[in-house]
C-alpha positions as CSV (number, residue, x, y, z in Angstrom):
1,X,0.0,0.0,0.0
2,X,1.8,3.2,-0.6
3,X,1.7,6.0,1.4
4,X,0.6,9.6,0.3
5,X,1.1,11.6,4.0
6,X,3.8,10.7,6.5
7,X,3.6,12.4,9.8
8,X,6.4,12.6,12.1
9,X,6.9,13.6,16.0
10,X,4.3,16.5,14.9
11,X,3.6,18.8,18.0
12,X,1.3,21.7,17.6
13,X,0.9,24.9,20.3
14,X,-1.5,26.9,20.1
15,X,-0.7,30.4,22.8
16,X,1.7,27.4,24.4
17,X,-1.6,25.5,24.9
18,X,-0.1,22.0,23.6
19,X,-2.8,20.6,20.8
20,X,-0.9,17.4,19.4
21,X,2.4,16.4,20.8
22,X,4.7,13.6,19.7
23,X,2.0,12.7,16.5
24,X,2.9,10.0,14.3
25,X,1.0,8.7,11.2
26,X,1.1,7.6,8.0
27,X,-1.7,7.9,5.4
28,X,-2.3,5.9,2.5
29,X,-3.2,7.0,-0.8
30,X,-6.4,7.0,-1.9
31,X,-8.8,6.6,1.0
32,X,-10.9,7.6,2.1
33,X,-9.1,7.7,5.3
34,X,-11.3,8.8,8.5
35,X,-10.1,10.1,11.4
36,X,-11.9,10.3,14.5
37,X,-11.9,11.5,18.2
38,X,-13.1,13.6,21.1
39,X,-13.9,17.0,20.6
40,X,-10.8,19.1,21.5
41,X,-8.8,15.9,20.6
42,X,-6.8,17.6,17.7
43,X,-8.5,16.2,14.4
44,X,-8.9,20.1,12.9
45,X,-5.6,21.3,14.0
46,X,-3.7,17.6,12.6
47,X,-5.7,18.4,9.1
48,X,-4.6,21.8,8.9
49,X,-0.9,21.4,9.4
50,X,-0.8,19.0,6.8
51,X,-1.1,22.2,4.1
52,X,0.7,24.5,7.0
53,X,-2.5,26.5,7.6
54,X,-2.3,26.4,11.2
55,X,0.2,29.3,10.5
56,X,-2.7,31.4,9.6
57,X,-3.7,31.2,13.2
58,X,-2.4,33.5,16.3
59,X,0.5,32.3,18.1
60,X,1.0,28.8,16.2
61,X,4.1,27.0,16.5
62,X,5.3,23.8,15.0
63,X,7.9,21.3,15.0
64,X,8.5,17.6,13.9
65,X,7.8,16.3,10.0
66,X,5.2,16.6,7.8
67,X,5.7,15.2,4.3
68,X,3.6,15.3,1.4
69,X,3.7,12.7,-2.1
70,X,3.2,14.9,-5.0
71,X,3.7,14.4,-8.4
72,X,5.0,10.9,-7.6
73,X,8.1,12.8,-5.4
74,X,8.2,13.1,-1.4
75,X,7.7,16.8,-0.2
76,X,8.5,18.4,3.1
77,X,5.9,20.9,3.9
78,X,7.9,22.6,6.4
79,X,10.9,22.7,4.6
80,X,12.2,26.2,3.8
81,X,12.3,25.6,-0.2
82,X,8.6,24.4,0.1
83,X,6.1,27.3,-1.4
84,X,3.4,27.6,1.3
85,X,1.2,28.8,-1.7
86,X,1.7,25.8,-3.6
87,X,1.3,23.2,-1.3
88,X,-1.8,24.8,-0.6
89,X,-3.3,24.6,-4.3
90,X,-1.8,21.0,-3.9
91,X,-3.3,19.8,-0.5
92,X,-6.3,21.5,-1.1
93,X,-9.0,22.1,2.2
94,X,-12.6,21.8,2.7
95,X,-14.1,23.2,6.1
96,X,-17.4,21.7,7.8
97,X,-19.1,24.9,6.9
98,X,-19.6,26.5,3.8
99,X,-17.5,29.6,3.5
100,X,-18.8,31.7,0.5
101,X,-18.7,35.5,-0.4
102,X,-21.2,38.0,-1.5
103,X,-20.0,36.8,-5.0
104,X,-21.6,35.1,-7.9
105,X,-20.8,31.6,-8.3
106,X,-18.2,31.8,-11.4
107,X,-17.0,34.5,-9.4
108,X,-16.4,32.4,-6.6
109,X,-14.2,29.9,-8.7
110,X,-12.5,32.0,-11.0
111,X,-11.4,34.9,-8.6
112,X,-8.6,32.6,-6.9
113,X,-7.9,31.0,-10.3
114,X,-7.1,34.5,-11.8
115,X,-5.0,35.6,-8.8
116,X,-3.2,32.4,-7.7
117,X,-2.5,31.1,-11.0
118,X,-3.0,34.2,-13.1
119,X,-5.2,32.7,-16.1
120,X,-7.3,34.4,-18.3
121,X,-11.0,34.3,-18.6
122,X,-10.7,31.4,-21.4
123,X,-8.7,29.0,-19.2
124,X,-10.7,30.2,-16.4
125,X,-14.0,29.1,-17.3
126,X,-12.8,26.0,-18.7
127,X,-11.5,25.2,-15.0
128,X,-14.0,26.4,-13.2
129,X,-16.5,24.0,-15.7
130,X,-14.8,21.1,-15.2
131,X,-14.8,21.4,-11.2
132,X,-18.4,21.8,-11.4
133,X,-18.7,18.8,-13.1
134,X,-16.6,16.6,-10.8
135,X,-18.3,18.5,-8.1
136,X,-21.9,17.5,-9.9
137,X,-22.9,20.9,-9.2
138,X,-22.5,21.8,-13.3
139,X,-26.0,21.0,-14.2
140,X,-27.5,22.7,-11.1
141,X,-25.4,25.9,-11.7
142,X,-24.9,26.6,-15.2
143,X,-27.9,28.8,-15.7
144,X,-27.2,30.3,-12.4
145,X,-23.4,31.3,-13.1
146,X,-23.9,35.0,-12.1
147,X,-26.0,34.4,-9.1
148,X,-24.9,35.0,-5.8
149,X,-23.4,31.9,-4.3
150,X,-25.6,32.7,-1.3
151,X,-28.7,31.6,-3.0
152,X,-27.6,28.4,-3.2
153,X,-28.5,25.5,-0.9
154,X,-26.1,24.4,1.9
155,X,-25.3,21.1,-0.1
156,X,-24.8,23.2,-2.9
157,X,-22.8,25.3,-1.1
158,X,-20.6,22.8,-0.1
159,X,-20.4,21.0,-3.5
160,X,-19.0,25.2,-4.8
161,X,-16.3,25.1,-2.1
162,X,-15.5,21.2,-3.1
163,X,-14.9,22.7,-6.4
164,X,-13.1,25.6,-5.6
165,X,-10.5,23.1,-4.1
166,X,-10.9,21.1,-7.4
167,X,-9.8,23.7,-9.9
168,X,-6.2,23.9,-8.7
169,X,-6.0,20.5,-9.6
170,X,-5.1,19.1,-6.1
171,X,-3.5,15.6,-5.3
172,X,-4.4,15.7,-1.9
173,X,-7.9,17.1,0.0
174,X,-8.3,17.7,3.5
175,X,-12.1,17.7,4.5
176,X,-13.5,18.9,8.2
177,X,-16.2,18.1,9.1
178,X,-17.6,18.5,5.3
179,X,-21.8,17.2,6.4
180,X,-21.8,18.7,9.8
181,X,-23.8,21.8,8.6
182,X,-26.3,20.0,6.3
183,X,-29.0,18.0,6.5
184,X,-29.0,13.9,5.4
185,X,-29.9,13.9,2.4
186,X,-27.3,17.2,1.3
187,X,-24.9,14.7,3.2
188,X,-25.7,11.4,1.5
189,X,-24.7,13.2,-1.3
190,X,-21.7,14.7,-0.6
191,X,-20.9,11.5,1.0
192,X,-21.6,9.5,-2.6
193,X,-19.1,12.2,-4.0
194,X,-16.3,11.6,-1.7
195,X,-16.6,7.8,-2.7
196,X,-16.1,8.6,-6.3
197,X,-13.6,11.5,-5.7
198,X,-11.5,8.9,-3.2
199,X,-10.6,6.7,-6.6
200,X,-8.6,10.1,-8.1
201,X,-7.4,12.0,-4.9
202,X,-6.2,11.0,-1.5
203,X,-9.0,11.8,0.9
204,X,-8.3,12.3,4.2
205,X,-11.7,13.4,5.9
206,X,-12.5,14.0,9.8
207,X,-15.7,12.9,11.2
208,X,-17.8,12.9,14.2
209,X,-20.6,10.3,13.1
210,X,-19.5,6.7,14.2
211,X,-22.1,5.6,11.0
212,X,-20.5,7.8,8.2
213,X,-17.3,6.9,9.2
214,X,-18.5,3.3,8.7
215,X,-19.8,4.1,5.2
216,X,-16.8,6.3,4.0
217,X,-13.5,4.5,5.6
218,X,-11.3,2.4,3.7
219,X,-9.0,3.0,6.6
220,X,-10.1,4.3,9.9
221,X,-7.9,6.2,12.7
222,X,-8.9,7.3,16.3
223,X,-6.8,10.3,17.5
224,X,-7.0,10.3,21.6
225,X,-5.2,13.4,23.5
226,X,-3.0,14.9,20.8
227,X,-0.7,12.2,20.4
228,X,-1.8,8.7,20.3
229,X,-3.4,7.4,17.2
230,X,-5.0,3.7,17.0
231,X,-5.7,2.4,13.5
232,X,-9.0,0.4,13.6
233,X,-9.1,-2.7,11.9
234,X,-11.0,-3.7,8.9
235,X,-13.0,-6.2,10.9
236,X,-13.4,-3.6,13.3
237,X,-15.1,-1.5,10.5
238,X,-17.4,-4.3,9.2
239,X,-18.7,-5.0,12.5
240,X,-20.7,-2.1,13.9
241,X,-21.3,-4.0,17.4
242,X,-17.3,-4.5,17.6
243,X,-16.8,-1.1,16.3
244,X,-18.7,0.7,18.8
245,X,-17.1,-1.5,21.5
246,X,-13.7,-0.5,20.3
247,X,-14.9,2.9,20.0
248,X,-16.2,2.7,23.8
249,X,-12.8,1.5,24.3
250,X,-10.7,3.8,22.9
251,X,-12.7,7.4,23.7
């Protein structure tokens, strides 16, 4: 099984509050790979220093190894030659809430394309078309192009910012949390996506429902005070009376 994310003695502060101390874990490629835990237990904070974003917080500090494979080669993401900005587009994020601006939706997608990558309005909308598609949010949108992203419905929503990640053409997405503001049938379907999206991109996705974590993971992990991860076994996972025991167990 290769691996596409290798985390090493990772310790994250946040103010000097310790968040994850001592981490280490290795994901494989594809997935998806579920990672669950206590609230407070450092799921968020382990996603977001995977792409460095952590850094975008107050007082963050870091130390041990993160590395990344990309275009078949192993990158550090903390090294100094590494381009914060590019690992970014490359490790793309999904939050568990919708995060859209008073924009339009082509707006939405080709604003970061234009500034990030500096393409022009041709290249642009052929991007931005083909996300929506993977995102099967194309048909629902394409009349709708210069509407406010606002109007749309929170799966929609969801599904935009899925494709907003898409259009930099990332190896790698990072999803918190991505149903917790929706309701089940928005989430069946962005749940349905994932699945398909897992056969192209590694999917690593944190979750706080024992049953969608049943129905997404190929692999499943439990992170339990910052710094010790158990891996739960494929029986484990086929076996929702054992799982919940082991689940009992381990939280």
């Amino acid at each position: 099984m290769s691996m596409a994310i290798r985390v090493e003695n990772l310790s994250v502060s946040f103010a000097g509050r310790q968040v994850l101390s001592g981490l280490n874990l290795e994901i494989p490629a594809g997935g998806p790979t579920v990672l669950v835990g206590r609230s407070g237990s450092g799921k968020t904070t382990l996603l977001r220093a995977v792409n460095r974003l952590n850094e975008c917080l107050p007082a963050s500090a870091t130390s041990g190894r993160v590395a990344v494979r990309l275009g078949g080669d192993w990158v550090d993401a903390y090294a100094p030659a590494t381009v914060v900005e590019d690992l970014r587009k490359r490790v793309g994020m999904v939050f568990q809430t919708p995060n859209v601006l008073p924009v339009g939706v082509a707006r939405k997608l080709g604003l970061p394309l234009k500034l990030a990558l500096g393409l022009n309005a041709a290249e642009i909308e052929a991007r931005a078309e083909q996300a929506l598609r993977e995102a099967h949010l194309w048909d629902e949108v394409k009349d709708r192009l210069a509407d406010p992203a606002q109007t749309l419905s929170g799966g929609q929503q969801q599904r935009l910012c899925l494709a907003r990640a898409l259009a930099f053409a990332p190896e790698i997405l990072l999803l918190d949390e991505p149903t917790a503001s929706l309701d089940y049938k928005a989430a069946q379907g962005i749940e349905e996506l994932l699945l398909e999206l897992a056969s192209r991109y590694t999917l690593l996705v944190v979750s706080h429902s024992l049953n969608q974590a049943r129905r997404l993971a190929k692999q499943m992990f439990v992170l339990r005070e910052g710094g010790r991860v158990e891996a739960v076994d494929n029986a484990a996972l086929a076996d929702k009376d054992r799982l919940l025991a082991l689940m009992d167990e381990l939280f």
